[in-house]
PDB file of the backbone (N, CA, C, O) and the ligand in Angstrom, with CONECT records:
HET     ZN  A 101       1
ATOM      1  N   UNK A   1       0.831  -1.216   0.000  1.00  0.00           N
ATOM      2  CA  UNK A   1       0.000   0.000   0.000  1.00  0.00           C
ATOM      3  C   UNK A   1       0.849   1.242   0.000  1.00  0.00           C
ATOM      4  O   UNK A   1       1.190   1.697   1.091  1.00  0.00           O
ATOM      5  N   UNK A   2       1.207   1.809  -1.061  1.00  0.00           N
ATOM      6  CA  UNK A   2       2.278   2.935  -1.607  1.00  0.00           C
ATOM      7  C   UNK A   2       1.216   4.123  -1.222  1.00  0.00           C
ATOM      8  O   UNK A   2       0.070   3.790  -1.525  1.00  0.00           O
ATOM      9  N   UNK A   3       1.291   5.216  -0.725  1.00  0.00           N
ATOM     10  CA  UNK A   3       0.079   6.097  -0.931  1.00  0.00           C
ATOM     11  C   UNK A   3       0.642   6.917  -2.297  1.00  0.00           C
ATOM     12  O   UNK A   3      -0.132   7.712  -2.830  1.00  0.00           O
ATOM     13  N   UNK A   4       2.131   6.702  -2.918  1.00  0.00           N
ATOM     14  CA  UNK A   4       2.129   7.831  -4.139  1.00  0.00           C
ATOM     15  C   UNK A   4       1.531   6.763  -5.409  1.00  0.00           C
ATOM     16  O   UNK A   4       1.410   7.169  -6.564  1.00  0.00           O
ATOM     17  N   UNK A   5       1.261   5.656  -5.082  1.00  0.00           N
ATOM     18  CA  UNK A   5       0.395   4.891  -6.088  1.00  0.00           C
ATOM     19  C   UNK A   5      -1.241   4.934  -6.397  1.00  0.00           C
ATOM     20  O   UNK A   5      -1.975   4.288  -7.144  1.00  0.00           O
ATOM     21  N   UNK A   6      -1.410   5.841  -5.604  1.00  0.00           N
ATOM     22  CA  UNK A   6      -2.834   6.330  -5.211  1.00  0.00           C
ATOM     23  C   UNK A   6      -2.901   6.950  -6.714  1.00  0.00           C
ATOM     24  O   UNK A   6      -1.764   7.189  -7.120  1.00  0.00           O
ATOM     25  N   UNK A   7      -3.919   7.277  -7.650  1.00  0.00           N
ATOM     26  CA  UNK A   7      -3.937   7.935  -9.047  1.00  0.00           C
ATOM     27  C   UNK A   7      -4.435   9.358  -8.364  1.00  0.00           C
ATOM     28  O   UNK A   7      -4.784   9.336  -7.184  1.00  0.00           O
ATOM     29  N   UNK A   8      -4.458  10.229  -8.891  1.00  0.00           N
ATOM     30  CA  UNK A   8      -4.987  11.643  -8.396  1.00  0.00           C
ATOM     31  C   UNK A   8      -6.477  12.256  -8.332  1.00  0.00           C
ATOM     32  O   UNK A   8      -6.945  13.165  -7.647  1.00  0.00           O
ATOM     33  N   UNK A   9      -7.293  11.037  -9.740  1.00  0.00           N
ATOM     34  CA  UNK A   9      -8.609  11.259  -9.865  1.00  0.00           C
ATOM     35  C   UNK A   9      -8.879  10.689  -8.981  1.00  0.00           C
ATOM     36  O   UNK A   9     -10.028  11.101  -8.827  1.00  0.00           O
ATOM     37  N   UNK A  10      -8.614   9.565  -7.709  1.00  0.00           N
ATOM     38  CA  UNK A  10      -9.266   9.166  -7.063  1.00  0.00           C
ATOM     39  C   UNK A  10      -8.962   9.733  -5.523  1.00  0.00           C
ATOM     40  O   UNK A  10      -9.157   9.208  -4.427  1.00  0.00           O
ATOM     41  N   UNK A  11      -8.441  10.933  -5.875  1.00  0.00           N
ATOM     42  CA  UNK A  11      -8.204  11.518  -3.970  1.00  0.00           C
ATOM     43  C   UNK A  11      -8.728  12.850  -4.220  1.00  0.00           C
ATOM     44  O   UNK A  11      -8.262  13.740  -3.508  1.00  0.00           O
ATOM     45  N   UNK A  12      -9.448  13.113  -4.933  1.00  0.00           N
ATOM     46  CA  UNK A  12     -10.566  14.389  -5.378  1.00  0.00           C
ATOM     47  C   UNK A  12     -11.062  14.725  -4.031  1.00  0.00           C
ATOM     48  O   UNK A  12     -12.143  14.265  -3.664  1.00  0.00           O
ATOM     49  N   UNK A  13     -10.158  15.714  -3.039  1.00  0.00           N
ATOM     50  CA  UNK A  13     -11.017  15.696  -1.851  1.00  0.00           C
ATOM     51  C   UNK A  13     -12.013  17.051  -1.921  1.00  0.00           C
ATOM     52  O   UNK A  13     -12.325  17.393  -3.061  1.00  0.00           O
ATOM     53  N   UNK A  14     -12.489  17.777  -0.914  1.00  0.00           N
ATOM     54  CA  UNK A  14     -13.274  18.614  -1.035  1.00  0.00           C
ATOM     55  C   UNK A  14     -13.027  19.951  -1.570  1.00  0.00           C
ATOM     56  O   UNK A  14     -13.820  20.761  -2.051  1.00  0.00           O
ATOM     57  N   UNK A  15     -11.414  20.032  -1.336  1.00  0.00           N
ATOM     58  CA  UNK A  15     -11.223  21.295  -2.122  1.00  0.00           C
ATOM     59  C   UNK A  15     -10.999  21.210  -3.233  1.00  0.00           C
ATOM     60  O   UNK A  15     -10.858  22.304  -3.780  1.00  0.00           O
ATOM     61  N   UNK A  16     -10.822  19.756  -4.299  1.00  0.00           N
ATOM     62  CA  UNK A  16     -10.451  20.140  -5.484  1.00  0.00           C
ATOM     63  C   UNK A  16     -12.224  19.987  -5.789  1.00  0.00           C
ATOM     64  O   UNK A  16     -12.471  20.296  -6.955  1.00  0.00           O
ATOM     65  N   UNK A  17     -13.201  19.669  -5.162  1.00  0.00           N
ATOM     66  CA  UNK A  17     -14.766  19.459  -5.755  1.00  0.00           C
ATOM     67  C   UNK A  17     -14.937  20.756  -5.885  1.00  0.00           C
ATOM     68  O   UNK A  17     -15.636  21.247  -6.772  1.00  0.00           O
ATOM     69  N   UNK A  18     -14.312  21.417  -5.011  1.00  0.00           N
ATOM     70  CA  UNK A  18     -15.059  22.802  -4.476  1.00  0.00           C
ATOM     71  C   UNK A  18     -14.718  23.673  -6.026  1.00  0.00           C
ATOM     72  O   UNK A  18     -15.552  24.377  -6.596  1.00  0.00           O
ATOM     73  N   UNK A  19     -12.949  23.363  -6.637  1.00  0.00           N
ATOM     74  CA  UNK A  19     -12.567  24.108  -7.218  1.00  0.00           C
ATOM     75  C   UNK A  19     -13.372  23.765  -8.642  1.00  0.00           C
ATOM     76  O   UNK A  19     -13.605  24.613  -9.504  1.00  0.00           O
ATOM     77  N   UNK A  20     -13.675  22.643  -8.706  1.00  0.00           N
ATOM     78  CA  UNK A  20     -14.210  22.280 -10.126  1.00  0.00           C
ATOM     79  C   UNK A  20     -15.192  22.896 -10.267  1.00  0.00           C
ATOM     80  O   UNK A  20     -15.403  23.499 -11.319  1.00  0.00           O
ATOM     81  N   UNK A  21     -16.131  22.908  -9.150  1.00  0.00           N
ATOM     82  CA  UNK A  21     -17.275  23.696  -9.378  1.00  0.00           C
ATOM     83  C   UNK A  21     -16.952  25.100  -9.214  1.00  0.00           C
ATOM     84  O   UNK A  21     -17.935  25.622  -9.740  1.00  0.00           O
ATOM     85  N   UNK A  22     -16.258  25.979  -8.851  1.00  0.00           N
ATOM     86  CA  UNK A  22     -15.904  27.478  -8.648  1.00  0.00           C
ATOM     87  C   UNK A  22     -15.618  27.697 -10.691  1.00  0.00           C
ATOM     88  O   UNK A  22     -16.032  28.611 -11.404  1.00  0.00           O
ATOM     89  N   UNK A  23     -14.763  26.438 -11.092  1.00  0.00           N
ATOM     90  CA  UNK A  23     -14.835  26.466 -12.366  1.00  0.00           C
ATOM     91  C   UNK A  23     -15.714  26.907 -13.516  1.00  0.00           C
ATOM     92  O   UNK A  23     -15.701  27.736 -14.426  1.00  0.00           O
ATOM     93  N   UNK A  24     -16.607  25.795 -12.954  1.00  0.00           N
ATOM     94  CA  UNK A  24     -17.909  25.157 -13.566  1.00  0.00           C
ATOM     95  C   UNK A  24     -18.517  26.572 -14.163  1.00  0.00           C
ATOM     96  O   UNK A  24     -18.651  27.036 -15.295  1.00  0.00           O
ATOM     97  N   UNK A  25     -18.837  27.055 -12.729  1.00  0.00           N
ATOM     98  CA  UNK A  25     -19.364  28.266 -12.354  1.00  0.00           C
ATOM     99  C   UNK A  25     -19.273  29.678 -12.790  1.00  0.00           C
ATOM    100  O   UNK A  25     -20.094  30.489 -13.218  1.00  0.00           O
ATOM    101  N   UNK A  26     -17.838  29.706 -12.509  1.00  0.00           N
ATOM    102  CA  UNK A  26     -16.946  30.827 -13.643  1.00  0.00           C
ATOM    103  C   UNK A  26     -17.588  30.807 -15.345  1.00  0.00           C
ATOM    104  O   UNK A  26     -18.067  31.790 -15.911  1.00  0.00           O
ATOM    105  N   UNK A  27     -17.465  29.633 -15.847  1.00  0.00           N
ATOM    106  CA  UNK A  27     -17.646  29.889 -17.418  1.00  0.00           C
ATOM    107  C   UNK A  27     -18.815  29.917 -17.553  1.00  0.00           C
ATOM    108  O   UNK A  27     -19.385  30.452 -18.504  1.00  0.00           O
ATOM    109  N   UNK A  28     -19.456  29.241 -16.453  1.00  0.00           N
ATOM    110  CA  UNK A  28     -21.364  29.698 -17.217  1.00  0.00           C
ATOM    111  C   UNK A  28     -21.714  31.003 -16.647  1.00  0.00           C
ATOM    112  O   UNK A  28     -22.727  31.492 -17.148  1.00  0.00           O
ATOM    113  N   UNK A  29     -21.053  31.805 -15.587  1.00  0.00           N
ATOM    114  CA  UNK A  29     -21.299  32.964 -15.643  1.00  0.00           C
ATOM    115  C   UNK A  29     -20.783  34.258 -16.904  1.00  0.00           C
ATOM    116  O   UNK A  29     -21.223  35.312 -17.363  1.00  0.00           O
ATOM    117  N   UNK A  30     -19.362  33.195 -17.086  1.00  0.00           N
ATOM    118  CA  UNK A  30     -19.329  34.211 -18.403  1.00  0.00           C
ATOM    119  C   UNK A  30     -20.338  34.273 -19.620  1.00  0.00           C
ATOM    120  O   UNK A  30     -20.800  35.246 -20.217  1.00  0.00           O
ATOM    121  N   UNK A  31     -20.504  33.089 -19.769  1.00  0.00           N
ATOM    122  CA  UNK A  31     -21.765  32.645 -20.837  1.00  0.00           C
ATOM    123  C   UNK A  31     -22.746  33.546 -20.468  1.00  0.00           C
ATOM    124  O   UNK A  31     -23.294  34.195 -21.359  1.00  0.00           O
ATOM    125  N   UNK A  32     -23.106  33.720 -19.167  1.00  0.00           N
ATOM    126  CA  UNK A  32     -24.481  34.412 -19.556  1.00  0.00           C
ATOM    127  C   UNK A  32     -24.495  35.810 -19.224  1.00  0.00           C
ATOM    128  O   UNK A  32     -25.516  36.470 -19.028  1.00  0.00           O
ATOM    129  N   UNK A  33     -22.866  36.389 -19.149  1.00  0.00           N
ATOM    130  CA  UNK A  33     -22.667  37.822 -19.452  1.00  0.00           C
ATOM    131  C   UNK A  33     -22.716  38.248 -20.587  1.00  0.00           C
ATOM    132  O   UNK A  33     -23.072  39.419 -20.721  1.00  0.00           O
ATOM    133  N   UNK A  34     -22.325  37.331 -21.972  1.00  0.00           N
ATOM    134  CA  UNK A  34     -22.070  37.793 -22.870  1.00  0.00           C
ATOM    135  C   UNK A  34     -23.447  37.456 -23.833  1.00  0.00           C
ATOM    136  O   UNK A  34     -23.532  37.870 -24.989  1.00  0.00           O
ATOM    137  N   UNK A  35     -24.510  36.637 -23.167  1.00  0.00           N
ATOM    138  CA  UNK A  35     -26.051  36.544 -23.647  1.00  0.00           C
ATOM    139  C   UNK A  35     -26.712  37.595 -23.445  1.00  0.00           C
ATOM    140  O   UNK A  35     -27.301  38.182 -24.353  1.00  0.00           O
ATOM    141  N   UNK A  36     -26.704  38.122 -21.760  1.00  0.00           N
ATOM    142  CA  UNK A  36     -27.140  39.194 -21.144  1.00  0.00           C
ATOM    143  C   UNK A  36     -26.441  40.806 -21.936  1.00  0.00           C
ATOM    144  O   UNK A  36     -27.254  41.719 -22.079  1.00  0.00           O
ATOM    145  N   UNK A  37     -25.253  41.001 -22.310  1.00  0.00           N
ATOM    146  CA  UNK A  37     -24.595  42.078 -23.212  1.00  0.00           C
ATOM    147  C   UNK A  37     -25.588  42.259 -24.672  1.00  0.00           C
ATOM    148  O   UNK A  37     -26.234  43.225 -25.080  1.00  0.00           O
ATOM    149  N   UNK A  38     -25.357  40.688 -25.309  1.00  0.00           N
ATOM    150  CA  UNK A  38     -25.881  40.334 -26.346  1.00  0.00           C
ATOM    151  C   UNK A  38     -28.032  40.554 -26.764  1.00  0.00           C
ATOM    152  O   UNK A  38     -28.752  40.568 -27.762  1.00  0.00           O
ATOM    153  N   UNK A  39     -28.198  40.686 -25.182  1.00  0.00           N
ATOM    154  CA  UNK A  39     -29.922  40.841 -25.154  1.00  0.00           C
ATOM    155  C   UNK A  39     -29.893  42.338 -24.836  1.00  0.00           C
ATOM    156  O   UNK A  39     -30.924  43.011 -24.834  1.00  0.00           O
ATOM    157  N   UNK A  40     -28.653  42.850 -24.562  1.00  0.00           N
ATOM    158  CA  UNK A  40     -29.128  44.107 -24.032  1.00  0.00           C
ATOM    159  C   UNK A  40     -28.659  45.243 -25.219  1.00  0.00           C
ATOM    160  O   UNK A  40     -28.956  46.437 -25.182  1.00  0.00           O
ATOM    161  N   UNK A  41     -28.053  44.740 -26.018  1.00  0.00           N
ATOM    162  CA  UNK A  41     -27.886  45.677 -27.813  1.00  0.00           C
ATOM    163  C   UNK A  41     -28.773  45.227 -28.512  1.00  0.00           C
ATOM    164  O   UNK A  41     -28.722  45.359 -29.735  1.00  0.00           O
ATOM    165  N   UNK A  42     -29.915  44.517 -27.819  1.00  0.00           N
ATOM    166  CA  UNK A  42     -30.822  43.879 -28.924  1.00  0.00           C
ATOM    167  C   UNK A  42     -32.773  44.359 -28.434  1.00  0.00           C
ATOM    168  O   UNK A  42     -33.480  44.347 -27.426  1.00  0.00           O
ATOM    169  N   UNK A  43     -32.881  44.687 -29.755  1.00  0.00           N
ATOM    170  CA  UNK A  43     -34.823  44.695 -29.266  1.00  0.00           C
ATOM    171  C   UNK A  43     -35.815  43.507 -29.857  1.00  0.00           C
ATOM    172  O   UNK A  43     -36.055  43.468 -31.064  1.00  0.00           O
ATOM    173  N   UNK A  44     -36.335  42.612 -29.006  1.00  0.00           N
ATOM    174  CA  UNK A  44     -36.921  41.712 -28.937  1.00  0.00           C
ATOM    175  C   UNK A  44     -37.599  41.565 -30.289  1.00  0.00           C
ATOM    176  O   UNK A  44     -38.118  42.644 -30.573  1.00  0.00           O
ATOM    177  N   UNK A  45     -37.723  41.003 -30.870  1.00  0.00           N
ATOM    178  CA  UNK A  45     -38.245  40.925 -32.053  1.00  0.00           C
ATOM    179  C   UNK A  45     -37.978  41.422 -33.299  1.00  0.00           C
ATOM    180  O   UNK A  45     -38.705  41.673 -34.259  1.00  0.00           O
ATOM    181  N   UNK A  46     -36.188  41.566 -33.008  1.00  0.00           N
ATOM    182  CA  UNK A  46     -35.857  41.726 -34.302  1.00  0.00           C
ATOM    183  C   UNK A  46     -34.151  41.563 -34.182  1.00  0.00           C
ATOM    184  O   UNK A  46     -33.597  42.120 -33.234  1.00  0.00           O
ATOM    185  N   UNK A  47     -33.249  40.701 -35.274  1.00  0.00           N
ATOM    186  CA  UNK A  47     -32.043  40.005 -35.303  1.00  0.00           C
ATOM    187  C   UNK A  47     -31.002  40.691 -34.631  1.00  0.00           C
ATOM    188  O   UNK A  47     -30.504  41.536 -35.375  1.00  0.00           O
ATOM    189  N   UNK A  48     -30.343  40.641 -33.206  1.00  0.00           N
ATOM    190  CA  UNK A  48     -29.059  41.458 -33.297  1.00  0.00           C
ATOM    191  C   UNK A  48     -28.250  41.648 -34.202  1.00  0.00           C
ATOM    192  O   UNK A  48     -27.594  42.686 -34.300  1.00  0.00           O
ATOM    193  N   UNK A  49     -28.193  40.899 -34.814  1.00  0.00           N
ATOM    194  CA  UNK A  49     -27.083  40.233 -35.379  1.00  0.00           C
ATOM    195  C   UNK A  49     -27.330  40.921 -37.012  1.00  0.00           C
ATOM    196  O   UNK A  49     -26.521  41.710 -37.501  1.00  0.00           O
ATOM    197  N   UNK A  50     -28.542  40.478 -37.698  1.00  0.00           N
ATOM    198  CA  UNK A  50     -28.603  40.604 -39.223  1.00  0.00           C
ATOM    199  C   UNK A  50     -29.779  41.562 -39.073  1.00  0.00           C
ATOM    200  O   UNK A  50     -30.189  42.154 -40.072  1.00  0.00           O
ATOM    201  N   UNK A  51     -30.226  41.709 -38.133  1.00  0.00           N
ATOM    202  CA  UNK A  51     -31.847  43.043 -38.445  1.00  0.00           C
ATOM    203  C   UNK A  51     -32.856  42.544 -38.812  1.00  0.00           C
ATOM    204  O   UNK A  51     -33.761  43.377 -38.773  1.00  0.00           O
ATOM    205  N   UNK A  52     -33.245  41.403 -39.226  1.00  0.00           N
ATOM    206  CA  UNK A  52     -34.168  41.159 -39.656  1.00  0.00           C
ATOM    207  C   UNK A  52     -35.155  40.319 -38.552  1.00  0.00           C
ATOM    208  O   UNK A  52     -34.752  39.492 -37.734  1.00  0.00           O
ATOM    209  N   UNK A  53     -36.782  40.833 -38.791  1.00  0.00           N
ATOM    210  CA  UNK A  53     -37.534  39.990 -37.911  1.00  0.00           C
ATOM    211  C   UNK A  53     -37.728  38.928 -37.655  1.00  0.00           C
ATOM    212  O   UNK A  53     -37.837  38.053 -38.514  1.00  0.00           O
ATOM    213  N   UNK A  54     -37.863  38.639 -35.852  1.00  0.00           N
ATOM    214  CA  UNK A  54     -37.884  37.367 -35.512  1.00  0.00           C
ATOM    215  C   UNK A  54     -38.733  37.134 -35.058  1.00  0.00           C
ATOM    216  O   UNK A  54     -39.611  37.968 -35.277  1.00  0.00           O
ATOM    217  N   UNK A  55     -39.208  35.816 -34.044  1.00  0.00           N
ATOM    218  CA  UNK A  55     -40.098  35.662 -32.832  1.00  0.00           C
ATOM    219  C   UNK A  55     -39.736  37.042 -32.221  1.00  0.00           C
ATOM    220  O   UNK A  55     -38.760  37.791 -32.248  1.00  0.00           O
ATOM    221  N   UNK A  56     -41.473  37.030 -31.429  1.00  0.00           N
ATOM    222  CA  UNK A  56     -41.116  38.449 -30.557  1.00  0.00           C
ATOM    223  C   UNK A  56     -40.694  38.320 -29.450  1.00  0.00           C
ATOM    224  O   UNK A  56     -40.482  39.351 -28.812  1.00  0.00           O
ATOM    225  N   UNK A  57     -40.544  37.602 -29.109  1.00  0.00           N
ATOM    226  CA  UNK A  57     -39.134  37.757 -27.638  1.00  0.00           C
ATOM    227  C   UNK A  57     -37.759  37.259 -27.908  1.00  0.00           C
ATOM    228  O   UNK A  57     -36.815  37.398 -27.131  1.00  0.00           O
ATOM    229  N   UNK A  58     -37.702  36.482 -29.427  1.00  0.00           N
ATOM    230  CA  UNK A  58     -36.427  36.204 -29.667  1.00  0.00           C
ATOM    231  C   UNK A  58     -35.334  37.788 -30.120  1.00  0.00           C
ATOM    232  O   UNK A  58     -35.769  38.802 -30.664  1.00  0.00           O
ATOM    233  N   UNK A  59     -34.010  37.557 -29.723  1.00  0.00           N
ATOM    234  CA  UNK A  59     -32.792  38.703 -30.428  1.00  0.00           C
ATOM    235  C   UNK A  59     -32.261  37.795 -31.615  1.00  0.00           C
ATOM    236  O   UNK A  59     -31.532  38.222 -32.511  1.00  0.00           O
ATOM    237  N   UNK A  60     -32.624  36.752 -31.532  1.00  0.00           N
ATOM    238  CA  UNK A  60     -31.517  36.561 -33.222  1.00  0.00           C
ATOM    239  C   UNK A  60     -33.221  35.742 -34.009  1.00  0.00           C
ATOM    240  O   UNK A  60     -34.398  35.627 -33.667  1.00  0.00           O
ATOM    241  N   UNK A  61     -32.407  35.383 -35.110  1.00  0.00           N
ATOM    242  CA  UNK A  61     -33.708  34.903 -35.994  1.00  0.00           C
ATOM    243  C   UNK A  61     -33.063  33.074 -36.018  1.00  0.00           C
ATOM    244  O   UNK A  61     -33.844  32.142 -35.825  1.00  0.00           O
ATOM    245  N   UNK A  62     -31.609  32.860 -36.275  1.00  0.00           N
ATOM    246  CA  UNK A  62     -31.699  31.645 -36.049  1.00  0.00           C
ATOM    247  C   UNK A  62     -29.953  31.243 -34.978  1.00  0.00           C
ATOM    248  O   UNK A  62     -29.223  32.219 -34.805  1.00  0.00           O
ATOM    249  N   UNK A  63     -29.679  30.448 -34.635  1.00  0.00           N
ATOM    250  CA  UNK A  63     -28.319  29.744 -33.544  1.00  0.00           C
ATOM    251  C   UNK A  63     -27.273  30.148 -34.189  1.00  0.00           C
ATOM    252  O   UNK A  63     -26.222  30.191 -33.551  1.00  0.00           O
ATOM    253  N   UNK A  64     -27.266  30.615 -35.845  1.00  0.00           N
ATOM    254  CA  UNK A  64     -26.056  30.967 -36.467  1.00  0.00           C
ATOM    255  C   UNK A  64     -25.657  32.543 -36.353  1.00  0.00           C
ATOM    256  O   UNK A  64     -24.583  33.098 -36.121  1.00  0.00           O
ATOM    257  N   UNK A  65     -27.464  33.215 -36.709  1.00  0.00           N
ATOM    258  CA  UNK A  65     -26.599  34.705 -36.208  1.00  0.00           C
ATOM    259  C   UNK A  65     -26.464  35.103 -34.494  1.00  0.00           C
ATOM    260  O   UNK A  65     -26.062  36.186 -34.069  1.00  0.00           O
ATOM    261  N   UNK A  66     -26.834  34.129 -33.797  1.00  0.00           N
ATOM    262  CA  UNK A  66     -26.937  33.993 -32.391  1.00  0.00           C
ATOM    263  C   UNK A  66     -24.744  34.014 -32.166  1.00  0.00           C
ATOM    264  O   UNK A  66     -23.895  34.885 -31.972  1.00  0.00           O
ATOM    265  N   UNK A  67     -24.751  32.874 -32.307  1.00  0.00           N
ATOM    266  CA  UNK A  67     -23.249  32.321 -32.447  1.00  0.00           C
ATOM    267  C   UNK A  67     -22.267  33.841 -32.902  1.00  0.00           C
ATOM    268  O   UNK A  67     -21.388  34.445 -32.288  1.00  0.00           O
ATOM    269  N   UNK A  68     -22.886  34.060 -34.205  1.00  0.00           N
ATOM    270  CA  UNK A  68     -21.986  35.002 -34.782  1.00  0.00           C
ATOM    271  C   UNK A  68     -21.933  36.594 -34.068  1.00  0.00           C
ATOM    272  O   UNK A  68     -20.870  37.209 -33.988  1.00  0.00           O
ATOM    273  N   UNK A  69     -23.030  37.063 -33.648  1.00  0.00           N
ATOM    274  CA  UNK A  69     -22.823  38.119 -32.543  1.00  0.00           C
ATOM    275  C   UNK A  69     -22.394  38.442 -31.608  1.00  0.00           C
ATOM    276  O   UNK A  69     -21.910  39.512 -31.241  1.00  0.00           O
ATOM    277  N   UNK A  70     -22.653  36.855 -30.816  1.00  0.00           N
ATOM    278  CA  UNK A  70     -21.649  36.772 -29.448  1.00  0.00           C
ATOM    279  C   UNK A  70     -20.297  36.757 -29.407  1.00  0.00           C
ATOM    280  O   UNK A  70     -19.554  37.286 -28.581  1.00  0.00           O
ATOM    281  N   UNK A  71     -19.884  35.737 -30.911  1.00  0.00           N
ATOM    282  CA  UNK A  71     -18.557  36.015 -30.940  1.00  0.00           C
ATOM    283  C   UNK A  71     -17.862  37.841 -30.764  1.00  0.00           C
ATOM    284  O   UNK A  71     -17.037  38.345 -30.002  1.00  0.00           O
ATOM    285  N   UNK A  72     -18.760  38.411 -31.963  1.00  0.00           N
ATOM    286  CA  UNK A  72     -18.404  39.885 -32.111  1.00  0.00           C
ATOM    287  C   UNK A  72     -18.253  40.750 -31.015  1.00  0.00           C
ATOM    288  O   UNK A  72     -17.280  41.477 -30.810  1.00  0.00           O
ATOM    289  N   UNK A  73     -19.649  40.597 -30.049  1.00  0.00           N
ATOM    290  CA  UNK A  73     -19.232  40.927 -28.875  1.00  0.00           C
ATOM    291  C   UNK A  73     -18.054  40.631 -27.611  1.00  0.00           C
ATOM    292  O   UNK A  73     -17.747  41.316 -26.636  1.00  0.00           O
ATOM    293  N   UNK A  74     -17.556  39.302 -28.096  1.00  0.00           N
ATOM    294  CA  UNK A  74     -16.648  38.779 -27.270  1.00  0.00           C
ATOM    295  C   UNK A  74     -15.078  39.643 -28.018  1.00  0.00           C
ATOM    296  O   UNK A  74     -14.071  39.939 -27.374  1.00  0.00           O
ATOM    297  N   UNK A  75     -15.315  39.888 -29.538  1.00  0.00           N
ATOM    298  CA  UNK A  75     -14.343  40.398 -29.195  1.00  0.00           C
ATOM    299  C   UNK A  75     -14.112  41.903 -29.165  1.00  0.00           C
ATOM    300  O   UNK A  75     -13.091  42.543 -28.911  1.00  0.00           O
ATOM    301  N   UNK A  76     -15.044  42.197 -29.414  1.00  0.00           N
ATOM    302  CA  UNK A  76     -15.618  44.247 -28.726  1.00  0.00           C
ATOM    303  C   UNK A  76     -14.557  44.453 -28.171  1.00  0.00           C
ATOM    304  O   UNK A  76     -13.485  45.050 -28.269  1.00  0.00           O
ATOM    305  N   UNK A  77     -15.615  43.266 -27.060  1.00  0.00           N
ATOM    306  CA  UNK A  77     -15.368  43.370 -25.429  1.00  0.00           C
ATOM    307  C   UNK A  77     -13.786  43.207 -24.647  1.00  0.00           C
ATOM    308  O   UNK A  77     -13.296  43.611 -23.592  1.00  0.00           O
ATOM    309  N   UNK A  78     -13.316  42.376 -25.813  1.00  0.00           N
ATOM    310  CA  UNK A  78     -11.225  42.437 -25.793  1.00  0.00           C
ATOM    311  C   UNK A  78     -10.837  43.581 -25.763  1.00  0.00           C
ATOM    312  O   UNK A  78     -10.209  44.293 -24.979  1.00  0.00           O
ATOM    313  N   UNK A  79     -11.619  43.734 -27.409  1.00  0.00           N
ATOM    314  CA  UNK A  79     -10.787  45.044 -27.815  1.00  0.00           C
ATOM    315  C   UNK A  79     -10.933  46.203 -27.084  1.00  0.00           C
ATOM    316  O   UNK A  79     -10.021  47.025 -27.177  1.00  0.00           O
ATOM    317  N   UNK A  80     -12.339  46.575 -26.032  1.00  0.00           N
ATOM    318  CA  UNK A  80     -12.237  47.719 -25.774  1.00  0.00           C
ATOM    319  C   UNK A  80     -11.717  47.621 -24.253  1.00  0.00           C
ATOM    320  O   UNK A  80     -11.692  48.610 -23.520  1.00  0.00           O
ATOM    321  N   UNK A  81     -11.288  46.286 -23.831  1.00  0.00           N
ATOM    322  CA  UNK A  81     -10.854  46.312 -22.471  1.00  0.00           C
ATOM    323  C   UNK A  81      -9.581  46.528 -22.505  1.00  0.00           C
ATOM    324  O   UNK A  81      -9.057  46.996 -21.494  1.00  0.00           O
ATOM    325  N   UNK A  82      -8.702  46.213 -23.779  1.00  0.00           N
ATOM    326  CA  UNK A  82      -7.144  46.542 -23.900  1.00  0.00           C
ATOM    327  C   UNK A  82      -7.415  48.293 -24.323  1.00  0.00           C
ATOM    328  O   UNK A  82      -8.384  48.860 -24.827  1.00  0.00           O
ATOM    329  N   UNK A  83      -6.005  48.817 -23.828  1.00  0.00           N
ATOM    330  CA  UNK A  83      -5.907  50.077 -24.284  1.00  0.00           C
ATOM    331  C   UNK A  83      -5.449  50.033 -25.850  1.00  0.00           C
ATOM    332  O   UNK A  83      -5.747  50.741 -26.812  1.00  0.00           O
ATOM    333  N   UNK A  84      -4.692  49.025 -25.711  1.00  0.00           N
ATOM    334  CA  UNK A  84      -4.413  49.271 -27.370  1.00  0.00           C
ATOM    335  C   UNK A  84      -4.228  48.485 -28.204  1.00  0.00           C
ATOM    336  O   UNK A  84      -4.042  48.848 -29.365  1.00  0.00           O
TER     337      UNK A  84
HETATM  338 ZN    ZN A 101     -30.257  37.101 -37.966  1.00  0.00          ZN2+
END
């Protein structure tokens, strides 16, 4: 019984659970900063992205100009956080 033969996935104690989820957590909050950015340059019922009308509570018309805005905003949001 070696304890450095122990593998590492299996001594997952509470602080690395804790950290996975602090993880977890982190990127779906970014996700839904950049939905929430993305709903908030947008008026309900019509495409952020391409302008054209949608469902009336939808901002994009379909997952592609959805995809393609957020990207844009993601990188705005680079560009205007660097000075230069
Ligand atoms: Zn569109």
């Amino acid at each position: 019984m070696a304890p450095e033969g122990v593998h590492p996935d299996e001594r997952l104690g509470v602080d690395d659970m804790a950290t996975r989820r602090e993880e977890e957590f982190r990127q779906l909050a970014m996700r839904s900063q950049a939905q929430r950015a993305a709903a908030e340059s947008a008026e309900p019922g019509t495409c952020a992205n391409c302008g054209d009308r949608c469902l009336p509570l939808a901002v994009y018309c379909d997952p592609d100009c959805r995809a393609d805005h957020e990207r844009r905003l993601r990188v705005r949001a680079r560009q205007g956080g660097a000075a230069r």
